[in-house]
C-alpha positions as CSV (number, residue, x, y, z in Angstrom):
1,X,-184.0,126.1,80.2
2,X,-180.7,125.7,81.1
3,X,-179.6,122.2,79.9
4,X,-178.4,120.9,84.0
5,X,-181.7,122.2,85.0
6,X,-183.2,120.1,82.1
7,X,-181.4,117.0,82.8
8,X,-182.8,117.6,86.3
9,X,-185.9,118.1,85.4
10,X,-186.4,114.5,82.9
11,X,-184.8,112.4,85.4
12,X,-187.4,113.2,88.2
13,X,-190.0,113.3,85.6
14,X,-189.2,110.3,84.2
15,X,-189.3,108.4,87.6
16,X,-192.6,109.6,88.6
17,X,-193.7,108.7,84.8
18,X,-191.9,105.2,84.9
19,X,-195.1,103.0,86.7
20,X,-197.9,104.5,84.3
21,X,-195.9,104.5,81.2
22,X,-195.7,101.3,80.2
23,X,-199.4,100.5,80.3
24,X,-200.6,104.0,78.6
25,X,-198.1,104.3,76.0
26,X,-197.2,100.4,74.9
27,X,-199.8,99.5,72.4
28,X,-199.8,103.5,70.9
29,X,-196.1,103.4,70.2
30,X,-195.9,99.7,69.3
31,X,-196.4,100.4,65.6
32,X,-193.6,102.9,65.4
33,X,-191.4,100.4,67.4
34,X,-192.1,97.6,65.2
35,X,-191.2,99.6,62.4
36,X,-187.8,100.7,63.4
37,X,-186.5,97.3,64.7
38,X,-187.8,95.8,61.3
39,X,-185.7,98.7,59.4
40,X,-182.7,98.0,61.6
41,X,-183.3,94.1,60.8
42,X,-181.7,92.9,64.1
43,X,-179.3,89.4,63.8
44,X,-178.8,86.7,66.2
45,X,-175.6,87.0,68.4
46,X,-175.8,91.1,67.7
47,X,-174.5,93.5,70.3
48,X,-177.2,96.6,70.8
49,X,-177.7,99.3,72.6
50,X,-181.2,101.1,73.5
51,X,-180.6,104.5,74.4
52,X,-183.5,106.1,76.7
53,X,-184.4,102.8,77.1
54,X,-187.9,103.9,79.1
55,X,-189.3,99.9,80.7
56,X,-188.2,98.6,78.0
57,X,-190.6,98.5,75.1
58,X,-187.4,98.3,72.8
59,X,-184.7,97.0,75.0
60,X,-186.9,93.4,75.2
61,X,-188.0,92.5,71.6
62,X,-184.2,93.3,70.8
63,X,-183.0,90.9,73.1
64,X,-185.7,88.2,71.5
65,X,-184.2,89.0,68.1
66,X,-180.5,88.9,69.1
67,X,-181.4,85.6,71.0
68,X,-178.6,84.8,74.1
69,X,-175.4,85.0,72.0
70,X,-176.2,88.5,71.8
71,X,-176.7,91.3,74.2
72,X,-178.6,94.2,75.0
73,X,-177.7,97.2,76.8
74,X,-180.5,99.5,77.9
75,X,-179.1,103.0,79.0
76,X,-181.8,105.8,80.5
77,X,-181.7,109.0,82.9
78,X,-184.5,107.8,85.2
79,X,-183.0,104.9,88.1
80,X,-186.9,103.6,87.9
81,X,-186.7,103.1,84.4
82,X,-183.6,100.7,84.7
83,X,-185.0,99.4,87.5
84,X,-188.3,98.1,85.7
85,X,-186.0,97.1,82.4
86,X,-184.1,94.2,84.9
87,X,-187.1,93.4,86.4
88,X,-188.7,92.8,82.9
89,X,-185.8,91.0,82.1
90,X,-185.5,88.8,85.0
91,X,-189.0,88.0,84.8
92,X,-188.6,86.9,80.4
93,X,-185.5,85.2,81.6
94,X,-183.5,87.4,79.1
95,X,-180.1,86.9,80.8
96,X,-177.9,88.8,77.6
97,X,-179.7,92.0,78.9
98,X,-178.4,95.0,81.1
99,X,-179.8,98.3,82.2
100,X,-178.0,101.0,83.9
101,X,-178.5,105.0,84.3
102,X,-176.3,107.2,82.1
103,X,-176.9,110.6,80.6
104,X,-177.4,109.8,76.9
105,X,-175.2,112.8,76.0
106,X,-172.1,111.5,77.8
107,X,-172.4,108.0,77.8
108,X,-170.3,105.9,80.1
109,X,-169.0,103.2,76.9
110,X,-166.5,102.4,74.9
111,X,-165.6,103.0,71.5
112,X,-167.1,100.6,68.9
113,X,-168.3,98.6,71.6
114,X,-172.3,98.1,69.9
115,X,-173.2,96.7,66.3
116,X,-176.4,98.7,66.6
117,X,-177.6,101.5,68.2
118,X,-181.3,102.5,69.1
119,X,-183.2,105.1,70.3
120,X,-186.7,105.4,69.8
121,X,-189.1,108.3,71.5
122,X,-185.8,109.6,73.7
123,X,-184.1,112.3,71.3
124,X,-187.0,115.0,72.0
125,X,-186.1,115.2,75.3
126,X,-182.6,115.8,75.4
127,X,-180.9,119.5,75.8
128,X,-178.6,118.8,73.2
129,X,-179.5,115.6,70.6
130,X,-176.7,116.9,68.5
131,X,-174.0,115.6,71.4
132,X,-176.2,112.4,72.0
133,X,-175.9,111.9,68.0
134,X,-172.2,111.8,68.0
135,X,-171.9,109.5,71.4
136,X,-174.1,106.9,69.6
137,X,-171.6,107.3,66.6
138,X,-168.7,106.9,69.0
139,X,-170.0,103.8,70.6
140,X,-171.0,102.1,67.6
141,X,-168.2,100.1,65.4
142,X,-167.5,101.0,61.5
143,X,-170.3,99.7,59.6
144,X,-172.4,99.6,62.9
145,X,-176.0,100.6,62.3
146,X,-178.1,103.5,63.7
147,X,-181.9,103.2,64.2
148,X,-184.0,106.5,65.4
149,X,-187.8,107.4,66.6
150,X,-189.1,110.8,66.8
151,X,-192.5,112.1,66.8
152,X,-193.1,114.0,63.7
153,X,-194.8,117.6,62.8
154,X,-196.6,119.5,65.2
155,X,-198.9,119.8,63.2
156,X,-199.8,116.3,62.6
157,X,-199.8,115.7,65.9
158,X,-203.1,116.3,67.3
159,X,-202.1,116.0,71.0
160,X,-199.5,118.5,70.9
161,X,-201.8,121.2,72.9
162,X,-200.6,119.6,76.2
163,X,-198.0,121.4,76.6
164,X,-198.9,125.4,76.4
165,X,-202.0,123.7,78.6
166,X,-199.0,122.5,81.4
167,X,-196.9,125.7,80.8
168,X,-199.9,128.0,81.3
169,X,-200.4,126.2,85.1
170,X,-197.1,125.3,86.2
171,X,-193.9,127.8,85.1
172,X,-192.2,124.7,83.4
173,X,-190.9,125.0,80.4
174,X,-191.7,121.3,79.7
175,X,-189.9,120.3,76.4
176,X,-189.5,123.9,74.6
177,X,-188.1,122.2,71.4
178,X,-189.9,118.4,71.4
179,X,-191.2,118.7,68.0
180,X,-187.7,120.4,66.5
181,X,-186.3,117.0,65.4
182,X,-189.7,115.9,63.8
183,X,-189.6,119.2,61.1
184,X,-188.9,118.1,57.7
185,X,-185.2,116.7,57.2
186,X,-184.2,118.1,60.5
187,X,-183.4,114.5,62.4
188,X,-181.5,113.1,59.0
189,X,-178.9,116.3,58.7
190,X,-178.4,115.7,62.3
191,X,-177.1,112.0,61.4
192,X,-175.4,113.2,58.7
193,X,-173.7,116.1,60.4
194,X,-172.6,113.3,63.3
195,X,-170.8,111.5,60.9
196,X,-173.4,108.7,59.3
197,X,-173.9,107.9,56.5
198,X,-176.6,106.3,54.5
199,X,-179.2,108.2,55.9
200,X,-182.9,107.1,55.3
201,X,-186.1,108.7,56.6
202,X,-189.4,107.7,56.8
203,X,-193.4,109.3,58.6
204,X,-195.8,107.3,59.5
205,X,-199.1,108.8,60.3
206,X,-201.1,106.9,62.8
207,X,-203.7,107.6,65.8
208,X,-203.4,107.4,69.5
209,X,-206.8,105.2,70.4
210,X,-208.3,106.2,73.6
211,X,-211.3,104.4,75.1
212,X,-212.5,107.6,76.9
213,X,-211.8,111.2,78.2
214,X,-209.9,110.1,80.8
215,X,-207.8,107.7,79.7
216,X,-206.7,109.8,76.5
217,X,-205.8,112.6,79.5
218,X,-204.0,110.0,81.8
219,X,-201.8,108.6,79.1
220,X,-201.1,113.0,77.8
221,X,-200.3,113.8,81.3
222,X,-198.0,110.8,82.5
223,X,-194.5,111.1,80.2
224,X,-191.6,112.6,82.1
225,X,-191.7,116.4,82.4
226,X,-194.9,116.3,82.0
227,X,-195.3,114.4,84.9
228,X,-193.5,116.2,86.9
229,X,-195.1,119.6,86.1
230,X,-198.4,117.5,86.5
231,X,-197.4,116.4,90.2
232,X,-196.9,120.3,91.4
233,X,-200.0,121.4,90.3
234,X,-203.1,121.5,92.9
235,X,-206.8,119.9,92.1
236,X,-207.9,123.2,90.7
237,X,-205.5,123.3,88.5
238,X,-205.6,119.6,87.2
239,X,-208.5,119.9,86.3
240,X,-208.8,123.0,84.4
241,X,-205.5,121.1,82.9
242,X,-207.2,118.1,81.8
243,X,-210.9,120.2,80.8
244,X,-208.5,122.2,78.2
245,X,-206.8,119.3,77.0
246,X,-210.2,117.0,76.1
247,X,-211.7,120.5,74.7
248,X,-208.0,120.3,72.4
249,X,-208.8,117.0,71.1
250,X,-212.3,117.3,70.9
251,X,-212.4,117.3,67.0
252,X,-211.3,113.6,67.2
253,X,-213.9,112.4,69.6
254,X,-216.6,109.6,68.4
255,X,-219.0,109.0,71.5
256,X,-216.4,108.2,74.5
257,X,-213.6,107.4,72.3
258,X,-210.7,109.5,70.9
259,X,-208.5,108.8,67.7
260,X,-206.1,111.6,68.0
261,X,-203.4,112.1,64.9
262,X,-200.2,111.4,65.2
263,X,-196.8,111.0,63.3
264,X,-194.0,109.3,63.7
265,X,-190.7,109.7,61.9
266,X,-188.0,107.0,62.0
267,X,-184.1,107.4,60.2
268,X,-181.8,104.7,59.7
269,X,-178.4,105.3,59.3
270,X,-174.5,103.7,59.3
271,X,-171.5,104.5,60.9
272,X,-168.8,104.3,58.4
273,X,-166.7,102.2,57.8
């Protein structure tokens, strides 16, 4: 897909996702979340940046851990997903934290302007992560540190059927590359090659807990492009959607609950000095 066309394509996505995400996807990512902001080990009066900041789930507990001599800058492609970070925010009375709508790969900041820099379940989506790589090592100072969530192996990942299931109703192309980052050492070069240094890795395999059928398929068919693909399709085709995607995940079913497998990779890295 050509990369405008992809742009395009997550930010309308990701404003049609941006009301369901947040309760389908908080407590299944909050593990790999809490992981990364304890490997970045945020400081009080810290300045940070959350790149595809989604409603949030990141953007928030950063603040907390900065405390109000910091701040918090939450940057995404999707106006509704800004729009629900200040509303969080207003509502937490988290003052030190901003939100606006910038395209990760050109980003609208200043050199060395961020002590850390976070992105967490964002890189998947973007035409070209390289470029996004080297804007996060531009807008963080010398020494400024680098935190990163991806999903990990197809393979491992036992929900990763969705997408020839969406491609094969809707002429998409949702996310031809998501897993590309999550292959092997693939997301560390990538630091490494934008100029960081000290470049750790880590998986984590975990499940995705579903209470029933329908919940696991709300929660599959409600992130970004996938949401947008899901919102052309007709009732027909939703549902032959959603019968292929429970008969994917069948092998993880115990009587109306699902405990799909899933992996997570997180780097760490430093700009240097």
């Amino acid at each position: 897909m050509e990369p405008r066309l992809q742009r395009r394509v997550q930010r309308y996505g990701w404003d049609l996702a941006a009301d369901d995400y947040e309760p389908l996807w908080q407590a299944q990512l909050a593990p790999a979340q809490a992981e990364l902001l304890a490997q970045v080990s945020l400081a009080p009066g810290e300045r940070v940046l959350d790149l595809a900041c989604g409603t949030g789930l990141i953007t928030l507990p950063a603040a907390r851990a900065v405390g109000p001599g910091g701040t918090v800058m939450g940057v995404d492609i999707s106006e509704r997903m800004v729009q629900a970070v200040q509303r969080s925010a207003r509502a937490q009375q988290l003052h030190h934290v901003s939100a606006a709508r910038m395209d990760a790969e050109q980003l609208n900041l200043p050199d060395a302007g961020f002590d850390v820099a976070l992105c967490a379940f964002g890189l998947m989506y973007l035409p070209e992560p390289e470029q996004a790589l080297r804007e996060l090592r531009r807008v963080l100072r010398p020494g400024g540190r680098l935190g990163l969530a991806v999903w990990g192996e197809r393979a491992r990942c036992g929900w990763s059927a969705l997408f020839p299931i969406v491609d094969a109703e809707v002429s998409s192309e949702v996310c031809p590359l998501f897993f590309r980052l999550g292959q092997a050492d693939t997301l560390a070069r990538l630091c490494a090659d934008a100029g960081f240094g000290e470049v750790l890795s880590h998986r984590m395999a975990r499940t995705l807990d579903y209470a029933s059928g329908e919940q696991a398929c709300n929660a599959a068919f409600a992130g970004g492009p996938v949401a947008l693909a899901w919102s052309r399709m007709d009732a027909a085709a939703r549902e032959r959607a959603g019968k292929r995607y429970l008969q994917a995940i069948e092998p993880w079913r115990s009587g109306h609950r699902y405990a799909v497998p899933a992996e997570f990779v997180t780097v760490t890295a430093t700009a240097p000095p």
